[in-house]
C-alpha positions in Angstrom: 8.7 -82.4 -145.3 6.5 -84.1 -148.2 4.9 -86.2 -145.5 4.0 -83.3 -143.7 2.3 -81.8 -146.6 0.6 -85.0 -148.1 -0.8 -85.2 -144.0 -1.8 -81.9 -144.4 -3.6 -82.4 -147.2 -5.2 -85.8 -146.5 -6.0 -84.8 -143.6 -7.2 -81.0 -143.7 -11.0 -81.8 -143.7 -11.3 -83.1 -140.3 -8.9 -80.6 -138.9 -11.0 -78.1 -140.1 -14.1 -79.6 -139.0 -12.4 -79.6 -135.5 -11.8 -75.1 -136.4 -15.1 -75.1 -137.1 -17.1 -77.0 -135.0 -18.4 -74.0 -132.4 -18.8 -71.7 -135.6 -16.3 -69.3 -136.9 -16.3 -67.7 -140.2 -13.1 -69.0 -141.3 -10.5 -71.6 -141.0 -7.0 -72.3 -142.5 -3.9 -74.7 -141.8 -0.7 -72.9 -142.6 2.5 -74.8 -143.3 5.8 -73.7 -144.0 9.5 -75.3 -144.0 12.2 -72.6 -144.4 16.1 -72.8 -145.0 18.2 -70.0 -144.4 22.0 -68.8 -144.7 23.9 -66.2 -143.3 27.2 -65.1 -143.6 29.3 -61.7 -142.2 32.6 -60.7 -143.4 34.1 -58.0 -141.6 37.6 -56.9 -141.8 38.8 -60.2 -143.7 37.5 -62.5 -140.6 34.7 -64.5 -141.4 32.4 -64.2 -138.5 29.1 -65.4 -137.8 27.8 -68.3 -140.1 24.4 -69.8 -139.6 22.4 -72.0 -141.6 19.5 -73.7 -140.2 16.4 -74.8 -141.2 12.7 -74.3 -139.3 9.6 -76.0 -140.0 5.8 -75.6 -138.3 1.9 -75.5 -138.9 0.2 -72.6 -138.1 -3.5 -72.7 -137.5 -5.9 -69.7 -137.7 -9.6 -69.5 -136.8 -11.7 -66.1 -136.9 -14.9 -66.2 -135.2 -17.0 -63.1 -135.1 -14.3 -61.2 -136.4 -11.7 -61.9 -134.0 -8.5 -64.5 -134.3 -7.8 -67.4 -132.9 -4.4 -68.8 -133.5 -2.1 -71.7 -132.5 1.0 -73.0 -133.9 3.1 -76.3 -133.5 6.7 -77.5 -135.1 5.5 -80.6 -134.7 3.0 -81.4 -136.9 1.5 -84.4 -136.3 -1.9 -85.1 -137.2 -2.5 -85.8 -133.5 -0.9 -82.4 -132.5 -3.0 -80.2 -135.4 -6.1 -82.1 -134.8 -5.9 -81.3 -130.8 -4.6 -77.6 -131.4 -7.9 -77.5 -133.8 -9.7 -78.4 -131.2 -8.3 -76.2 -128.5 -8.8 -73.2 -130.4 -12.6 -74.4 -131.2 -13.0 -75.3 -127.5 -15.0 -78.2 -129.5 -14.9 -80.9 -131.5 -16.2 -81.3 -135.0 -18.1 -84.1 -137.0 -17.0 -85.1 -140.7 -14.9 -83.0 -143.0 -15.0 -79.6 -144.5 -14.7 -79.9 -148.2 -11.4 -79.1 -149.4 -9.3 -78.7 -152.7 -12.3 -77.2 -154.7 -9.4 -74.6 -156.0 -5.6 -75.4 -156.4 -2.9 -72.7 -156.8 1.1 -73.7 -157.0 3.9 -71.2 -157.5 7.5 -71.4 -157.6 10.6 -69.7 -158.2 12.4 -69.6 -161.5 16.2 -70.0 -160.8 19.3 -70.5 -162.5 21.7 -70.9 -159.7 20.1 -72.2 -157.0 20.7 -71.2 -153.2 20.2 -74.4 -152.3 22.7 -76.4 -154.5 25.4 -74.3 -153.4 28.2 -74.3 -150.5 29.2 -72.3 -147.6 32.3 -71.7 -149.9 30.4 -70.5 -153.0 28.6 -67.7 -150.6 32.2 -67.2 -148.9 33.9 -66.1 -152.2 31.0 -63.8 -152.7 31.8 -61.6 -149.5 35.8 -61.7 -150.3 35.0 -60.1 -153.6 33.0 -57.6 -152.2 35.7 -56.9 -149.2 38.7 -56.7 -151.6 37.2 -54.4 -153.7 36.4 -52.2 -150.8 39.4 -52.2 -149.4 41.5 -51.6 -152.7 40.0 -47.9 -152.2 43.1 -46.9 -149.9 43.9 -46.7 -146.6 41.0 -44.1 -145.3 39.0 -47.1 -145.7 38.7 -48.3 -141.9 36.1 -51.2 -141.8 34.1 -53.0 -144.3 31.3 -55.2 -143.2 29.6 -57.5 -146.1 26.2 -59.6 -145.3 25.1 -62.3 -147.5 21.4 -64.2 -146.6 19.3 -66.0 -148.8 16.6 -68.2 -147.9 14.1 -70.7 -149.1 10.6 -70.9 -148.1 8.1 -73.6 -149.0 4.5 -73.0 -147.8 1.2 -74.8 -148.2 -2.4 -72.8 -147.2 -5.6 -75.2 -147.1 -8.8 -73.7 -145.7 -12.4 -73.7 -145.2 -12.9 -72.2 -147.9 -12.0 -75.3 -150.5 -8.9 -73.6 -151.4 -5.6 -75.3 -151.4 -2.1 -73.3 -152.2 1.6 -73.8 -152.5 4.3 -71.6 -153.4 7.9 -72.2 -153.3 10.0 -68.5 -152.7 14.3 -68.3 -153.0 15.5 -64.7 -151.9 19.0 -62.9 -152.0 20.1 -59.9 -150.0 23.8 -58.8 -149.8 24.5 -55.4 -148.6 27.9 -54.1 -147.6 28.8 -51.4 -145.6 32.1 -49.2 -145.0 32.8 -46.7 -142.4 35.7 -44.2 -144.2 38.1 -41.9 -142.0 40.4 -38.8 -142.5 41.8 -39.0 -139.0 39.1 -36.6 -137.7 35.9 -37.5 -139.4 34.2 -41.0 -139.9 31.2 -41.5 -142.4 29.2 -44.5 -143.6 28.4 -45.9 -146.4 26.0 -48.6 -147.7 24.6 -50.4 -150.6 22.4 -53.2 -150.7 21.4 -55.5 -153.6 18.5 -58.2 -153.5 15.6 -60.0 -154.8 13.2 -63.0 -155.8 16.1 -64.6 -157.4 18.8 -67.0 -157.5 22.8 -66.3 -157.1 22.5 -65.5 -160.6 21.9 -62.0 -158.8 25.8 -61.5 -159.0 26.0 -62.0 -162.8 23.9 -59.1 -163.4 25.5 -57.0 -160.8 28.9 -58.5 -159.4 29.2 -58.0 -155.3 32.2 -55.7 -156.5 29.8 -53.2 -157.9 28.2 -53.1 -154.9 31.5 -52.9 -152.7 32.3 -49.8 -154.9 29.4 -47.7 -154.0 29.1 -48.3 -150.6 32.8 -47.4 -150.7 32.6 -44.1 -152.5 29.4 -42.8 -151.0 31.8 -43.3 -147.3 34.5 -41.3 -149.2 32.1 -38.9 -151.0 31.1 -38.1 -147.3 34.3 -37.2 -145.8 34.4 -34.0 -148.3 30.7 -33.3 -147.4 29.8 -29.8 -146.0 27.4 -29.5 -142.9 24.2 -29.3 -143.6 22.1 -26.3 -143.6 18.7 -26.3 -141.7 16.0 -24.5 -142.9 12.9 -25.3 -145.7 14.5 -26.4 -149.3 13.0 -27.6 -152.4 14.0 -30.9 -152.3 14.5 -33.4 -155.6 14.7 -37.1 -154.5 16.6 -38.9 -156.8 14.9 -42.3 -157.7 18.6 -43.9 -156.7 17.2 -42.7 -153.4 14.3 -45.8 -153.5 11.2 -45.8 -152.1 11.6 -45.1 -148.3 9.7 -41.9 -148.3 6.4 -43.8 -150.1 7.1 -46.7 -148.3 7.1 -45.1 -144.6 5.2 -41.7 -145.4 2.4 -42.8 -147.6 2.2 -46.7 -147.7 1.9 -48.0 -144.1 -0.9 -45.4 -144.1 -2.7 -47.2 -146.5 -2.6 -50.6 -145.2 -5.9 -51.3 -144.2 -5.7 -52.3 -140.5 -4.1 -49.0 -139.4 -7.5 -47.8 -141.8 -9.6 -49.1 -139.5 -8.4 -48.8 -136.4 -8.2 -44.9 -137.3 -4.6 -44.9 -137.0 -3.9 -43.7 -140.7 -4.1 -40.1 -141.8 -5.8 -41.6 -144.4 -8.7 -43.2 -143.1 -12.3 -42.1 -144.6 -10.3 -40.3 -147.3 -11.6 -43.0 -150.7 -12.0 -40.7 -153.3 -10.8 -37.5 -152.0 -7.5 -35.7 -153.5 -4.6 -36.3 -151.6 -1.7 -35.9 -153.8 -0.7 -34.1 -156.6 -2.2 -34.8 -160.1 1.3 -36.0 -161.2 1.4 -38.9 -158.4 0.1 -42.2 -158.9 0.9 -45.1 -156.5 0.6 -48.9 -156.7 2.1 -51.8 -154.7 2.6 -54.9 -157.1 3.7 -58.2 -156.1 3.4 -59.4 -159.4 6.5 -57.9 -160.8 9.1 -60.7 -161.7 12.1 -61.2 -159.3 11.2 -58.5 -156.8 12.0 -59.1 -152.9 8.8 -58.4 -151.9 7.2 -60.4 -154.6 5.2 -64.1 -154.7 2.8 -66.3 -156.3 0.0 -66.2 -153.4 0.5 -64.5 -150.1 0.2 -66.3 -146.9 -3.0 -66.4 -146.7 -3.0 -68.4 -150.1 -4.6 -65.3 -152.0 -3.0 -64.6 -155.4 -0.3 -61.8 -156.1 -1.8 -58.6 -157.5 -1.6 -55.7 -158.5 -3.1 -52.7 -156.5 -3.6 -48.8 -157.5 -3.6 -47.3 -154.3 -3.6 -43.5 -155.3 -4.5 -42.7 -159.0 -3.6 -39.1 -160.3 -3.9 -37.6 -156.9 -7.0 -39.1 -155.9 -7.2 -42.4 -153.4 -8.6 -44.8 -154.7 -8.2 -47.7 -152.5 -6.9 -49.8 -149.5 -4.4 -52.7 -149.5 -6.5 -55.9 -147.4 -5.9 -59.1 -145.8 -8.5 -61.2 -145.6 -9.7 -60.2 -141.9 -10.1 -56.5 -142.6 -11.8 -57.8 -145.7 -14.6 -59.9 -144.6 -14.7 -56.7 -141.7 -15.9 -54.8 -145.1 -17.5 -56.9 -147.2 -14.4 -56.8 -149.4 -12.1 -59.4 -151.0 -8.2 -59.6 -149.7 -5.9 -57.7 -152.2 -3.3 -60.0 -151.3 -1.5 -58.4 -149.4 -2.0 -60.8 -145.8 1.7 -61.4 -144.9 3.5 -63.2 -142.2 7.1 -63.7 -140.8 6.5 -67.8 -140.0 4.2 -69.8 -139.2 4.5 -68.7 -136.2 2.7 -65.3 -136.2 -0.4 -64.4 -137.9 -0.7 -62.6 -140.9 -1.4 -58.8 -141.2 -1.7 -56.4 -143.6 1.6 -55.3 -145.2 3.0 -53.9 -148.3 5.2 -56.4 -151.0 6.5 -53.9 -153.7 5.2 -50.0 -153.5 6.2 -47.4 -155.8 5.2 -43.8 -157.1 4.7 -44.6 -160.6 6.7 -42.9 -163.4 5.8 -39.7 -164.8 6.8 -37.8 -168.1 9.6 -35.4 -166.8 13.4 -35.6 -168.1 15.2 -36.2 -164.5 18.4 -33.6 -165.9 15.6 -31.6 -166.1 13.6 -31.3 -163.4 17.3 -30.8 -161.4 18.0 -27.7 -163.8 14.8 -26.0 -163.8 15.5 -26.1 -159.4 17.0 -22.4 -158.5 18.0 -23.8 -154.9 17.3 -27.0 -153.4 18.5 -30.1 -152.0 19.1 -33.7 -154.3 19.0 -36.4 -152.5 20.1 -39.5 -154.2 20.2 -41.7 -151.1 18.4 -42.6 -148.0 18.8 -43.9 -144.7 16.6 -45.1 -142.1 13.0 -43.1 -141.4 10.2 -43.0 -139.0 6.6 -41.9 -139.6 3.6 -41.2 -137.5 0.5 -42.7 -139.1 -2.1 -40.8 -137.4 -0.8 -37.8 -138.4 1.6 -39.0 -141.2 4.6 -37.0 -140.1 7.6 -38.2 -140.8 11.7 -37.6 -140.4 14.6 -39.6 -142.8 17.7 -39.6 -142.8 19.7 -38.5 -145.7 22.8 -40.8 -146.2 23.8 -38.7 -149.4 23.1 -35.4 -150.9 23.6 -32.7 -152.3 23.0 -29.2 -152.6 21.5 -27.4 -155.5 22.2 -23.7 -156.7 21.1 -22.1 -160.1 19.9 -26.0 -161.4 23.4 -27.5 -160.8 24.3 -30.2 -158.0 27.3 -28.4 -156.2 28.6 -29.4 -152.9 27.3 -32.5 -150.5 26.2 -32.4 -147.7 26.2 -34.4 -144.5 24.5 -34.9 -141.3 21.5 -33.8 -143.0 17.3 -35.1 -142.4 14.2 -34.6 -144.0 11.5 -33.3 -141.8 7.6 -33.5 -143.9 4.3 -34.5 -143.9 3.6 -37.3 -146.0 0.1 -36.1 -146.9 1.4 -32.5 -147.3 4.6 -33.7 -149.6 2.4 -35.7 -152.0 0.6 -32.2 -152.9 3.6 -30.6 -153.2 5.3 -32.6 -155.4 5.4 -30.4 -158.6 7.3 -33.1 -161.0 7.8 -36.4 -161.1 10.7 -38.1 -164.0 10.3 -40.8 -166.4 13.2 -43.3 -164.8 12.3 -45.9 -161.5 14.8 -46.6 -159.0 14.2 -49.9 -156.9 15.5 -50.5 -153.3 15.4 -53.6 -151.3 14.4 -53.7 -147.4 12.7 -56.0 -144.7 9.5 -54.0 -143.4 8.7 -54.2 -139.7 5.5 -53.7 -138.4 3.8 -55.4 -134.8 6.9 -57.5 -134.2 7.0 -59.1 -138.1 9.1 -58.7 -140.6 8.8 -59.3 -144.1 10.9 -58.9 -147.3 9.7 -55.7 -148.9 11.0 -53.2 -152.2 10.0 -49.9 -152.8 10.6 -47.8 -155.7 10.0 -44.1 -157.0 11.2 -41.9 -160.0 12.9 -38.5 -159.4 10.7 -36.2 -158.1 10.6 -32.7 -156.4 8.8 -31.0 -153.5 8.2 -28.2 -153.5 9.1 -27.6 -149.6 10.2 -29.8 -146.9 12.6 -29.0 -143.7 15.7 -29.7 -143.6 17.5 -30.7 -140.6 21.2 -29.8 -140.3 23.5 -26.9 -138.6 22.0 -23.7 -137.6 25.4 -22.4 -138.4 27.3 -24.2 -141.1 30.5 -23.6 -142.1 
């Protein structure tokens, strides 16, 4: 791998010079050498296991605003000097200058992924399994994932910027699927970040086993869902999915300019309450969607996206950029080295507000709480969207009663953000892999408790 990267970097002026021999207004040589483990528990039986480890260049060149790209996984300067070439459809003379700026990042662990056995990660899952199980016997099956990964990249481009960033993830979710002989219900809880095993100090796989467990329990007691338009409070245990799906890919600058975003020509205008503010931040220590630079080799910020109802800007890679005259807000990600990099969210979150969350849930004559959700889709055009509620509840007189099952959320993004009528002082962070063209990348998005004012929710016509 280190000769790899010292090739790289010896040896990125003439590959470039090869990019750019037939013009172009960019070029860029993208490394990266991953490791990654994966382990399933289900029902006591250790199942699939795979660890393996991938490694590639990646070389990019836009000319006249369009992308040219060609990959290899094996990187010889031979090989990376020819693809240059193909993609130039030329051949260049002398190097482009190089290492004018150098960036390195890393991450700060204090059990590493890497120094540890198949064993180690093993134990992990038995916890979580045990603890499961030692709810009783409606317990049916218990499924518990572990993956982490290490990812070492290097970005050199035409530009005369050189970067390297080192990145360690965890995820570990667990799932249980509870019966009463006539019912089954899920339930799920995931746990995951920038981070090191040390994850399970702070919050032991058992914790997580538990919740998964009781929300599958919680559910077999659940009442059908009513259908109908509710107030609904989202708990901020409930994550980010709404801002994430409803709101975020809609600001993702691509989708902008393609005009496939509700919010396109909108800068400036109101388009959420006065209460909402939302940023995505992948500078925020430990997060999964978190990193030094991004992989285009532009440093981590942090972005306000919607300011106190008003938009206020777009989240860029460095194509759509230069398309606008703009500079990349670091947010150009790809899955490998194999695929290019697009525009795509790292951490996104409605910011916290002023309102006690006990509150906002007792000043609520009838409504719905959701405190967790499932999975979601949303049109971007039009910025309609449906969720799934994995567990909630219903509200009467400003007290959670009964929960509900089987229920959806049925909104507008746009419309929801103006009726959102209180937003609480806590933050709730959930984990997730975003998908978007075929790519996906490690993601978190976060909200406090807030309320709309009306969404529709989809359940029974007639419930018992």
């Amino acid at each position: 791998m280190e000769e790899v990267k010292e090739l790289i970097k010896d040896k990125a002026g003439f590959i470039l010079s090869n990019l750019l021999s037939q013009g172009g207004e960019y070029g860029e040589i993208f490394y990266e050498k991953s490791r990654t483990t994966r382990l399933e528990l289900e029902d006591r039986k250790l199942g699939r296991v795979s660890h393996g480890y991938d490694e590639g260049v990646g070389i990019r060149l836009i000319k006249n605003g369009r992308t040219f790209y060609g990959y290899t996984t094996e990187p010889t300067y031979e090989n990376l000097l020819e693809l240059a070439k193909t993609l130039a459809r030329g051949e260049g003379y002398g190097p482009v200058a190089v290492g004018l700026r150098y960036l390195e990042g890393w991450t700060p662990v204090i059990i590493d992924p890497d120094s540890e056995d198949i064993n180690f990660r093993a134990d992990i899952l038995r916890r979580a399994e045990e603890k499961a199980r030692s709810y009783g016997d409606r317990i049916k099956q218990v499924l518990s994932v572990l993956m982490d990964k290490t990812r070492e990249v290097l970005i050199v481009n035409s530009l005369g910027e050189t970067t390297e960033d080192v990145q360690k993830r965890v995820v570990f979710f667990v799932e249980v699927v509870a019966s009463d002989g006539e019912v089954l219900q899920r339930g799920y809880e995931s746990l995951g970040g920038r981070k090191g095993f040390e994850i399970f100090e702070e919050t032991p796989p058992e914790a997580v086993a538990s919740r998964a467990a009781e929300r599958a329990l919680l559910m077999l007691t659940a009442k059908p869902a009513p259908a109908g338009q509710f107030t609904v409070v989202l708990s901020s245990q409930a994550g980010g999915t709404m801002i994430h799906e409803a709101v975020g890919h809609g600001l993702e600058a691509d989708l902008v300019q393609k005009g496939l975003s509700v919010y396109a020509g909108k800068l400036g205008e109101k388009v959420a309450s006065e209460l909402v503010t939302v940023i995505d931040d992948a500078t925020l220590p430990n997060h999964n969607g978190s990193f030094t630079v991004d992989d285009e080799g532009v440093p981590a910020q942090r972005k306000v996206l919607i300011k106190e109802g008003y938009l206020v800007g777009y989240m860029y890679d460095r194509l759509r950029a230069m398309k606008e005259g703009r500079e990349s807000t670091g947010n150009g990600r790809r899955q490998s080295y194999a695929h290019i990099p697009i525009v795509r969210m790292t951490n996104t979150y409605i910011d916290k507000g002023k309102d006690d969350p006990e509150d906002i849930v007792r000043d609520t004559k009838k409504g719905v709480y959701v405190v967790k959700m499932g999975g979601g889709e949303v049109n971007t055009v039009t910025g309609d969207f449906v969720f799934e509620v994995m567990e909630g509840y219903m509200i009467e007189n400003g007290e959670i009663t009964y929960p509900i099952r089987g229920a959806t959320l049925i909104g507008n993004g746009p419309k929801a953000l103006q009726d959102i009528d209180a937003v609480g002082r806590d933050l709730g962070w959930a984990i997730g892999t975003c998908g978007k063209d075929g790519q996906g990348v490690p993601v978190t998005d976060a909200q406090p408790t807030v309320r709309i004012r009306k969404l529709t929710l989809g359940g029974c016509q007639v419930c018992e």
